[in-house]
C-alpha positions as CSV (number, residue, x, y, z in Angstrom):
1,X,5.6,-0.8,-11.8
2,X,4.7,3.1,-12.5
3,X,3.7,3.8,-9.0
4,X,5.3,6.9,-7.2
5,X,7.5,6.3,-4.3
6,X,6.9,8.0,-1.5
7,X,10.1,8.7,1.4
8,X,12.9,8.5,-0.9
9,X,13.4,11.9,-1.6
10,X,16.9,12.8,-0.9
11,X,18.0,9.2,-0.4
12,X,20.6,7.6,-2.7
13,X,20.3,3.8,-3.9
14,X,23.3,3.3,-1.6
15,X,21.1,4.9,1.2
16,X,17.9,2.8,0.5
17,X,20.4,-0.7,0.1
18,X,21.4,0.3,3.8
19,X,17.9,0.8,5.0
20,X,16.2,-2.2,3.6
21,X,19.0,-4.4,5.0
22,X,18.2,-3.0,8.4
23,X,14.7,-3.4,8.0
24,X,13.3,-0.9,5.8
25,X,10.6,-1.9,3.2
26,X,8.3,-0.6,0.8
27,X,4.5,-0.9,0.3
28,X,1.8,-0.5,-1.0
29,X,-2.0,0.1,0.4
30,X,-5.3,-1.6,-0.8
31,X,-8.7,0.1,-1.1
32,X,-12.0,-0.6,-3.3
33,X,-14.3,1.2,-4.7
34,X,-17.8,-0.1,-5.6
35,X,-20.6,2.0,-8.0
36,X,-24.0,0.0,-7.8
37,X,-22.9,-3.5,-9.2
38,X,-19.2,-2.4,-10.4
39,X,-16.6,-3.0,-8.0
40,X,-13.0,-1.7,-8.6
41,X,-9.6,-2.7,-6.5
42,X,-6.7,-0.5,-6.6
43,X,-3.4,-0.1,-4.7
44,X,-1.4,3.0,-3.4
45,X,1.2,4.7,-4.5
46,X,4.3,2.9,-3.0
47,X,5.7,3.6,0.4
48,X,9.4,3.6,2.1
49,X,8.9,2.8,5.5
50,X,11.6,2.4,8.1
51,X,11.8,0.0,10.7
52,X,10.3,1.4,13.7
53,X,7.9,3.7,11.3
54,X,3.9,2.9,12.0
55,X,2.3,2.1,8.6
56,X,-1.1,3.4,10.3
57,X,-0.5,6.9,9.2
58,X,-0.2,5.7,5.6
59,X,-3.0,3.4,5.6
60,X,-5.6,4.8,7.1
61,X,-6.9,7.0,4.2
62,X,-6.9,3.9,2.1
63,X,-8.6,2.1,4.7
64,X,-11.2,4.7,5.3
65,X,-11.9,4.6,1.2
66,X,-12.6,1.5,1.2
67,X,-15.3,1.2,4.3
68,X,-17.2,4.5,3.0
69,X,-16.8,3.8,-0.7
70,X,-15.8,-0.1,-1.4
71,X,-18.4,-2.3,0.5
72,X,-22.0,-1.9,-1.2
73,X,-20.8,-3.5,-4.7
74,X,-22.1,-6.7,-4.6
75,X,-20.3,-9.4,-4.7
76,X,-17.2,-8.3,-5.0
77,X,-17.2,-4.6,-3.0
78,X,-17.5,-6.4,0.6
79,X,-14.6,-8.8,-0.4
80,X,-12.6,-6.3,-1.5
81,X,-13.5,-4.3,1.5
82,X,-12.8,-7.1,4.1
83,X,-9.4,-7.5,2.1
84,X,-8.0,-4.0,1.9
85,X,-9.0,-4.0,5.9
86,X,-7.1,-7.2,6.4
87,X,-4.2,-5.7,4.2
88,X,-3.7,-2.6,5.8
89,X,-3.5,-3.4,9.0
90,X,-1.1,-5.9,8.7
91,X,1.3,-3.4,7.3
92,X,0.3,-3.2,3.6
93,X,1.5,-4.9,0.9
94,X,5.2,-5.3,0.9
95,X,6.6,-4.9,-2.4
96,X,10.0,-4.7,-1.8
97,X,11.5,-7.3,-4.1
98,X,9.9,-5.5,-6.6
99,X,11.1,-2.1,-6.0
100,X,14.6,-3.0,-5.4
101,X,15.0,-4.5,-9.2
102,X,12.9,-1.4,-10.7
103,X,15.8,0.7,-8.7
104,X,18.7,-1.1,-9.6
């Protein structure tokens, strides 16, 4: 994976097991960037969110990166753009599955 996790400091794998089964999950924000014709999609470090937790605080700056920088690549930065939007306000992209093997 190679992505930092962010809100696990202090938290044992017992700890995180515990939280995910209530709820807990962990993900990961889109954003895009676009110079002239080259567009270029990336994701965020990785998140621990808690149930109850807003994700807007997280995804925001990612959010904001991509409508300032991702849109004016044509074709592909006002895809991207309209993605990462979509993406982030929904919660990000939950990559918990993922995280949980890499932990284990």
């Amino acid at each position: 994976m190679g992505k930092k996790i962010i809100g696990i400091d202090g938290l044992t794998a017992r700890d995180i097991d515990f939280e995910v089964q209530g709820g807990a999950k962990f993900v990961t924000y889109m954003y895009c960037v676009s110079i002239l014709v080259l567009s270029f999609k990336r994701y965020s470090d990785i998140y621990f969110v808690k149930p109850g937790d807003k994700t807007l605080k997280h995804s925001l700056p990612f959010t904001l990166i991509a409508l300032v920088f991702g849109w004016w690549g044509i074709p592909w930065g006002p895809i991207w753009t309209i993605m990462a939007i979509g993406t982030n306000v929904s919660g990000g992209k939950d990559v918990t599955n993922e995280v949980r093997v890499q932990l284990k």
